[in-house]
C-alpha positions as CSV (number, residue, x, y, z in Angstrom):
1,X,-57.6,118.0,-262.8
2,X,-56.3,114.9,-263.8
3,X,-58.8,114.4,-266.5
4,X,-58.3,118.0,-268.2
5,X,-54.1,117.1,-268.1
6,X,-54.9,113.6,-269.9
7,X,-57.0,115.4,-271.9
8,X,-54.4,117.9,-272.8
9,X,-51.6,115.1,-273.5
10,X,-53.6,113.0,-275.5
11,X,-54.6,115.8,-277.7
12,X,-52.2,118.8,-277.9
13,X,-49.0,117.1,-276.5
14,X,-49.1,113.2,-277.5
15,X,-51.6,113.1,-280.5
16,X,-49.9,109.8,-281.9
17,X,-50.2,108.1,-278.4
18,X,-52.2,105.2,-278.8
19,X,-55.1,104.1,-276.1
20,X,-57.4,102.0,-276.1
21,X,-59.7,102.9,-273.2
22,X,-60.0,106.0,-271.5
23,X,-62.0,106.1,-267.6
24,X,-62.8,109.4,-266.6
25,X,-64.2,110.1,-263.0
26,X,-66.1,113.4,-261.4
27,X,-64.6,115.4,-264.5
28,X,-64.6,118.8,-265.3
29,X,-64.5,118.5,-268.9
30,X,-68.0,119.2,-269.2
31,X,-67.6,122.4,-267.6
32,X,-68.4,125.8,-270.1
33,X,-65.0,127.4,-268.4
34,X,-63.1,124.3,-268.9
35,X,-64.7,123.7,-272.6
36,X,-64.0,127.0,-273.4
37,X,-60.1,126.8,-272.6
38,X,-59.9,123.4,-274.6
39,X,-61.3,125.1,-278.0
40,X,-59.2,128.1,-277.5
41,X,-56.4,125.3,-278.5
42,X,-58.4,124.2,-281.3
43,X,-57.8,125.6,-284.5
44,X,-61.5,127.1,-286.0
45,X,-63.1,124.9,-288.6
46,X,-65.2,126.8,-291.8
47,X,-67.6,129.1,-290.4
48,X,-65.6,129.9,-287.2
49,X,-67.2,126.8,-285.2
50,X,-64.7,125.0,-283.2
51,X,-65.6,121.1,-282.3
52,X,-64.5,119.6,-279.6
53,X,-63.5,116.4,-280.7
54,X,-62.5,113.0,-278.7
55,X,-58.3,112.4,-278.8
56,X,-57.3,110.9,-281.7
57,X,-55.2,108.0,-280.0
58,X,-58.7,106.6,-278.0
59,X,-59.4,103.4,-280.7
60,X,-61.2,101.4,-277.9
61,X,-63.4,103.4,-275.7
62,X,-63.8,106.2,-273.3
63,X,-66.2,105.8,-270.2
64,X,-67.2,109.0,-268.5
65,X,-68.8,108.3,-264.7
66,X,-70.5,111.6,-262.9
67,X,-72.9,111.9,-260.3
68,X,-75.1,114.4,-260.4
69,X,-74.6,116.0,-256.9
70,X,-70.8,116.6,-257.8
71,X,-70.4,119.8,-258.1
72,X,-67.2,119.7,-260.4
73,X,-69.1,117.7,-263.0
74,X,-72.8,119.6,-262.7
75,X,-74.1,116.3,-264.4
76,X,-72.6,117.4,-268.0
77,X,-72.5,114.2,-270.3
78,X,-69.4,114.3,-272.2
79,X,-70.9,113.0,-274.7
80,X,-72.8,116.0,-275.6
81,X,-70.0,117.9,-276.0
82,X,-67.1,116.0,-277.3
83,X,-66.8,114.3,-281.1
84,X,-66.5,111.1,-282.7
85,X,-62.9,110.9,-283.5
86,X,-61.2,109.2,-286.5
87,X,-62.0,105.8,-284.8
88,X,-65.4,106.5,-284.2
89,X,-65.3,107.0,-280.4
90,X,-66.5,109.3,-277.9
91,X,-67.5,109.6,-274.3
92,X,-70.0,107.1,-272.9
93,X,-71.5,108.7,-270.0
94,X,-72.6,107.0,-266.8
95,X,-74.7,108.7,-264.1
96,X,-73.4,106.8,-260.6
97,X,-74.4,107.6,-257.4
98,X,-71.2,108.4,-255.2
99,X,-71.8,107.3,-251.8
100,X,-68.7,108.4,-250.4
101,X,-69.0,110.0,-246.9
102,X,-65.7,111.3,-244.6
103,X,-64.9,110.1,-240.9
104,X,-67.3,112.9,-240.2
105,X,-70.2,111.7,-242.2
106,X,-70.1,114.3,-244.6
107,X,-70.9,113.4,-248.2
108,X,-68.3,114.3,-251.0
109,X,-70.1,113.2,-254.6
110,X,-66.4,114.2,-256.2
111,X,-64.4,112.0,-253.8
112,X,-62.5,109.6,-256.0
113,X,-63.0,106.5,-253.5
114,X,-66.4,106.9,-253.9
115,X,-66.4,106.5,-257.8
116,X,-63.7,104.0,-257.3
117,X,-66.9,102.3,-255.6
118,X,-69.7,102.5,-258.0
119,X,-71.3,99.1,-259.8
120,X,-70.5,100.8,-262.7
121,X,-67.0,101.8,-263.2
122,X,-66.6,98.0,-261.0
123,X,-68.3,96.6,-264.3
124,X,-66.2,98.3,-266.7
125,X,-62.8,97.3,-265.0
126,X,-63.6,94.0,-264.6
127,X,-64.4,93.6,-269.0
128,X,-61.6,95.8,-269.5
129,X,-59.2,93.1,-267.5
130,X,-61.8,89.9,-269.4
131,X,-60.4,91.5,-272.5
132,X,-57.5,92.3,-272.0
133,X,-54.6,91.2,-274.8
């Protein structure tokens, strides 16, 4: 959820807001439901299409990490569905493999720790930090 209410903010609520890198993790912003709520804000562009386009205030970058086994995310690359915005960014979509497993052994692909985990988002945090102003 904490993906779609960014999502929201950024776009409906807090246009102007400037950001310059976005991380999202296990999100459902791929999902038709989900998509289909975020265009209903949208108004409808010539021909009745309605695009669903990156938040205007991203100017750096937006990193999207799914596994495939989550079942909140089904594997949907964000970048498929969402826009270049007006600084030329949209989603860059990593497939990680969440690892995370309970006290009981039981594997959770949308746990947060377990993203928090993965080589990847590690290697995007630590150039994000290298570069930081």
């Amino acid at each position: 959820m904490g993906s779609i209410v960014a999502f929201d903010v950024l776009s409906f609520f807090a246009p102007e807001s400037r950001l310059h890198t976005l991380v999202t993790i296990g999100s459902p912003l791929g999902l038709p439901l989900v998509l289909s709520r975020i265009a209903a804000q949208y108004k409808t562009k010539p021909r009745g299409k309605k695009e669903m386009v990156t938040p205007p205030g991203i100017y750096g970058n937006w990193f999207n990490m799914y596994d495939i086994l989550d079942r909140i995310t089904l594997g949907y690359n964000l970048s498929r569905k969402y826009e270049f915005n007006r600084h030329a960014i949209r989603p860059r979509d990593f497939a990680v493999v969440n690892d995370y497993h309970n006290h009981e052994g039981e594997h959770n692909p949308h746990k947060s720790y377990g993203y928090l985990r993965t080589e990847e988002l590690t290697r995007v945090l630590v150039d994000f930090l290298a570069n930081a102003e």
